[in-house]
N, C-alpha and C positions, 0 to 999 in steps of 0.2 A: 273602495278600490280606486286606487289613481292613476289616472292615464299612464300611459307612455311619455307623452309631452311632457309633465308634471317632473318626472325624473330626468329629463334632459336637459330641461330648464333649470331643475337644483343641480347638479354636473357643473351645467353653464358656469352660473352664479359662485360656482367653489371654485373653479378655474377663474375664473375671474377674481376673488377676493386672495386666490393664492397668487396671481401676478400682481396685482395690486399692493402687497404685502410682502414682497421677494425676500428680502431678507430674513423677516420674522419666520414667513413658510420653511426657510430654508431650517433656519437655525430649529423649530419646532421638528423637523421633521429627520434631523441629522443621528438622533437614533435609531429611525428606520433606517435609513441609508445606511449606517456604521453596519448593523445587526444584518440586514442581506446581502452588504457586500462583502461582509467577512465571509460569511456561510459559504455563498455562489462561489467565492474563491477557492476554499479550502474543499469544495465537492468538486471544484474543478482543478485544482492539482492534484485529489484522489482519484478521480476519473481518471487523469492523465496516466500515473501513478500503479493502476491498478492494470488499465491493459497493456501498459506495456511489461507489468510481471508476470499478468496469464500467458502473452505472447509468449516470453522466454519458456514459462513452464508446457508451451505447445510445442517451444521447438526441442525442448528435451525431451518429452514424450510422455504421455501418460501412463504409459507402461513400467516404469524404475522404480525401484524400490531402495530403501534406504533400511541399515541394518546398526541400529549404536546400543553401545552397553549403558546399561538401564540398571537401577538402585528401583525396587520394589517400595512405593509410597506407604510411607508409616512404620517402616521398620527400621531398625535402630543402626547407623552405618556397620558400625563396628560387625553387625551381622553375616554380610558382604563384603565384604574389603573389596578392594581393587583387584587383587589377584585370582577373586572368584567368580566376577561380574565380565571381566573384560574379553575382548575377543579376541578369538586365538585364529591362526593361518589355519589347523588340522580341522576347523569350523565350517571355516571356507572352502575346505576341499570336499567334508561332507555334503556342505549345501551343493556344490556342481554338482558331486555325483549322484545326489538322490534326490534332486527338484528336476521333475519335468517339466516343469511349466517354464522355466527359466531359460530364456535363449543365451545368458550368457552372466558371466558375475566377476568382480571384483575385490581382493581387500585393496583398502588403500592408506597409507600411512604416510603421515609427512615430518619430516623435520629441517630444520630451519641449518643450512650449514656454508661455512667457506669454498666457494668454486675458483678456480684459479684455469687460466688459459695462458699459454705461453704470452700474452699481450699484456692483460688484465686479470683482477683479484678482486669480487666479489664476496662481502661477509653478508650471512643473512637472506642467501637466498634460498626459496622453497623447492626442495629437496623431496619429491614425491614416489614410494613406489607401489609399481603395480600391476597389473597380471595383463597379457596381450588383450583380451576384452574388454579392458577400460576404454579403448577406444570407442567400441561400440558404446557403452552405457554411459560417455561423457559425451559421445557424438563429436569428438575432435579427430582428425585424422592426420596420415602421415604426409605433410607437402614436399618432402626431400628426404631421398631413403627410404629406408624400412621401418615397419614395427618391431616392437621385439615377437620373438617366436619362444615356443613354450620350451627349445633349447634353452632358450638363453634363463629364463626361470630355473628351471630343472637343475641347469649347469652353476646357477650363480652368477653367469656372465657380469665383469665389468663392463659393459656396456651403456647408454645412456641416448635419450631420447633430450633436446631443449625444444623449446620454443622459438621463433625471430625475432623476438626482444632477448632473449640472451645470447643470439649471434649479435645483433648491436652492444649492448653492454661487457659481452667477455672482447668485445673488437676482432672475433673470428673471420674467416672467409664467407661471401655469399654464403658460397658450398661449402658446409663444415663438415662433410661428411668425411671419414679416417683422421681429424681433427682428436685432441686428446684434452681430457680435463682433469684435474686434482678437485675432487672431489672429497672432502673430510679425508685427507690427504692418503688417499686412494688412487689411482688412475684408471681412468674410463675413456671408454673408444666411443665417440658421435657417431652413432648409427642411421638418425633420423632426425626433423627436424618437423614436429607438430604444428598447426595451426595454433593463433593464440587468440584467445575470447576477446574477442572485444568490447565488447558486454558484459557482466555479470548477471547475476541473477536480477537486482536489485537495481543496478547500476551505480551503485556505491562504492563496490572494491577497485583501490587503484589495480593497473594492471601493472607486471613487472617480471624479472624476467624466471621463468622456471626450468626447471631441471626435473628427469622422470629416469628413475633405476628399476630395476628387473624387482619385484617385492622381496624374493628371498636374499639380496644384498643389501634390500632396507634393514633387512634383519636384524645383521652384523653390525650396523651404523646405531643401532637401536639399543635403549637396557632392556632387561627381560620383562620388562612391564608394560611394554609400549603399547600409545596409542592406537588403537584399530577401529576403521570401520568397514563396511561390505557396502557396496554399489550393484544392484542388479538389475537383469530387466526380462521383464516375460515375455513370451514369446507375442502377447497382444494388449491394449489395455483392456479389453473385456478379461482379459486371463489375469489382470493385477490381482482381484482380491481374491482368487484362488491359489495364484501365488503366495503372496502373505502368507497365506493361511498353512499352506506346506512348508513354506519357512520357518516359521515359529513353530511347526509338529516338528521337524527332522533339529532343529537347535536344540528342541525340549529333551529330546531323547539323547542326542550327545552331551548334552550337559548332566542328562543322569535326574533331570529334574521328574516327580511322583506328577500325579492328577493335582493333589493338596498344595504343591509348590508353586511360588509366585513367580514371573518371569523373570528372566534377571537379563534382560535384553527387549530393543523397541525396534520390531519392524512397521516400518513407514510408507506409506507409497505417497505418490508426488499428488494426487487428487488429496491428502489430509493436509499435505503442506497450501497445497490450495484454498483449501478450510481455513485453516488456520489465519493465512492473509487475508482472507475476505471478512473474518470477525475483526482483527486488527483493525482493517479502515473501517467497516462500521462502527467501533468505539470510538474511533477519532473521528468519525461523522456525527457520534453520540456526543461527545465532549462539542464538537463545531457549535451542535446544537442549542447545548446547556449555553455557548458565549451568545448567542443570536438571542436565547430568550433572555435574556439579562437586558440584550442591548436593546431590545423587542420592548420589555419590561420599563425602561426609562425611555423611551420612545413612544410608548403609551399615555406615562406620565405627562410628557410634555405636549400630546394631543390634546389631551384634555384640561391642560392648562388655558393653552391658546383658544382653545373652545370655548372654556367661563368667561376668557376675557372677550371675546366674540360676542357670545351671547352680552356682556354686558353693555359692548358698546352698539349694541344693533337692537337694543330693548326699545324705542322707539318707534324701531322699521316691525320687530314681533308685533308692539300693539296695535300699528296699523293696518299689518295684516289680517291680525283677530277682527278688527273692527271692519276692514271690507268683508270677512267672512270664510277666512283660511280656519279650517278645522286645528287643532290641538296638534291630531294626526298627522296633521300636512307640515306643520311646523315643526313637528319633532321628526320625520322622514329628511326634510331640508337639512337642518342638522347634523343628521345623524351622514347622510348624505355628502356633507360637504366633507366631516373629519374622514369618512371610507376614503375619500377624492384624494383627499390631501395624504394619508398610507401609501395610496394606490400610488401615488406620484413618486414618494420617497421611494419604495420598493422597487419603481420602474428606476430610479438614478442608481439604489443602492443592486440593482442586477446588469444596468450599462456598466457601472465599474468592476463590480465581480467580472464581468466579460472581457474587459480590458486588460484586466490583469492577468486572466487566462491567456489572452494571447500572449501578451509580453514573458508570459513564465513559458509560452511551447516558443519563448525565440529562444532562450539562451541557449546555447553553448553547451552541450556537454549534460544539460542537467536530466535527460532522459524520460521530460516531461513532453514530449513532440504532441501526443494526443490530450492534451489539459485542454478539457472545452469543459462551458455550464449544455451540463445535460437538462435537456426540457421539460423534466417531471421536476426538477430544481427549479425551474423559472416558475413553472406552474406553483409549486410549492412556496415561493416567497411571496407570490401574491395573494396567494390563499390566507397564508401568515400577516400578508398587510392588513388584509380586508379585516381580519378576525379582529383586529388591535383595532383598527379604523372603530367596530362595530362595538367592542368592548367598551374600549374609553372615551368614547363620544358618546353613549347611549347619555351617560349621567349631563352632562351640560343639554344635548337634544332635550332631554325630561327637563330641564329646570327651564328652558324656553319653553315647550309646550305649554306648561303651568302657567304662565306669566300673565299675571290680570290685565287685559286689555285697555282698562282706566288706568291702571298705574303705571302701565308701560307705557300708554303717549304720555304722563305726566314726568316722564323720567329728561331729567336734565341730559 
């Protein structure tokens, strides 16, 4: 058993033959560094990455549900068409009226069309409609004016809702309320003026400016096939997946669908899209990982390169050790010792720069990385990774020191 002193001393001695040798240490040990500080970086802009998308999905709520036409896996399109999968408005009415669970619901449908303001002409803007309780299940509200009201549904109203990027882009008043737009060359009365996200989910989608119609005048704007989806939200998130679950019974039955038939619609709640992102960054945690053992991998190699040539030039200092009386043990501990030292160092540079560049990616600008930090089971984790490489690929050069005949090693040139 070896002191404590004995391992402080070999510490010493590797610190000292790694400053000694600045260069060579650096270069030997530049695929540690490459391999932990890619990792620590890439866990640290998924860190960053990751709360700032559970944020967004807390402040939507974990209560909403999400309602899109679905092709049943394994069966042949042709089976389904378009026209028998897709969601229909008379859908939508049944789920209000026979889900209790649901404090409120949506269809929502968009199309892409020309807005015109007695100022400015706008082609390509998104053109959304949808029922007075999207407000609630987007959590956007009205900042000027009103909502629509289930008149203005019922009636068909020309009516319309923008955001305050398209009072800047149509070049409207502050107040654009009694304000008039050509709409897919329609004319609509500004009743209200919504908040606009400033955020996305992601924080990827430019923003720009939108436009919101009453859903039964998206109708008219629409072919008979149009895209639909349903927005809803239960009355708690403990009530989501009983929600769902009434969702999918009262669909199954207006669609006419047996016990035998397969859905042909995907209700969603916001906890599986939370699922879902949290597997995504674990494979790209998965993949970080596959690059760090690679880099890990020829960072290994080149430990134990420098080690051989170590031991070769220090065969003298071994057999004089053997010959005052340093056990096998003691000299392959020293070794094995130094290469952990020299890991443990590269891991420490290659987790300051992973750190580095954490902060420099939460300064920019825009890029919605604010919280990008190396989490501490990360740090913990690449040195665990050092030491292991350290222990790995040093064993073999320690062992060929150990061995070393103490006649033939002082006789070594």
């Amino acid at each position: 058993m070896m002191s404590p002193m004995f391992y402080l001393e070999s510490v010493l001695l590797a610190l000292r033959q790694i400053w000694s040798n600045k260069l060579r240490s650096i270069l030997t040990a530049l695929g540690i560094i490459v391999g932990v500080a890619s990792t620590t970086a890439v866990i640290a802009a998924l860190t960053g990455l990751k709360t700032k998308v559970l944020s967004e999905f807390e402040t939507f709520g974990a209560a909403r549900l999400y309602v899109f036409p679905s092709r049943p896996e394994g069966v042949p399109r042709n089976t389904f068409p378009w026209e028998k999968i897709r969601l229909k408005p008379n859908e939508a009415i049944a789920l209000q009226e026979q889900c209790t669970t649901l404090k409120g619901l949506t269809p929502i449908s968009e199309a892409s069309l020309s807005v015109q303001s007695d100022a400015e002409t706008l082609d390509g803007v998104s053109v959304t409609g949808i029922w007075p309780a999207w407000h609630a299940t987007e959590n956007r509200q009205v900042i000027v004016g009103r909502p629509f009201s289930q008149v203005d549904i019922n009636n068909a109203r020309q009516v319309c809702l923008i955001n305050d990027l398209a009072v800047r882009d149509l070049k409207l008043p502050s107040d654009p309320i009694g304000e008039h737009l050509i709409i897919g060359l329609r004319r609509f009365l500004i009743v209200g003026v919504v908040e606009t996200i400033t955020e996305r989910m992601t924080g990827f989608n430019s923003i720009s400016a939108e436009v919101f119609i009453p859903f039964s005048m998206m109708e008219k704007f629409q072919e008979r096939d149009f895209f639909m989806r349903i927005v809803a939200l239960a009355h708690s998130p403990q009530e989501a997946e009983e929600a769902s679950a009434e969702m999918t019974r009262v669909l199954r039955k207006v669609r006419g669908l047996g016990s035998g038939d397969l859905d042909t619609f995907r209700v969603q709640a916001i906890d599986q899209f939370i699922d879902q992102f949290k597997s995504i960054a674990t494979g790209i945690t998965a993949v970080a990982g596959g690059i760090v053992g690679i880099s890990l991998l020829v960072g290994g190699i080149g430990i134990m390169n420098i080690m051989l040539v170590s031991v070769s030039e220090r065969t003298r200092e071994i057999g004089l050790r053997k010959a005052v009386g340093a056990t096998p043990t003691a000299i392959l501990l020293q070794f094995l010792l130094e290469a952990v030292t020299l890991c443990l160092v590269g891991g420490l540079v290659g987790v300051l720069i992973g750190q580095t560049f954490a902060f420099g990616v939460s300064s920019i600008p825009g890029a919605n990385l604010e919280n990008a930090s190396v989490p501490a089971w990360a740090v913990a984790l690449a040195f665990i990774f050092s030491a292991v490489v350290g222990v790995v690929f040093g064993m073999f050069p320690a062992i060929k020191a150990s061995r070393l005949d103490p006649i033939e090693a002082l006789r070594h040139e």
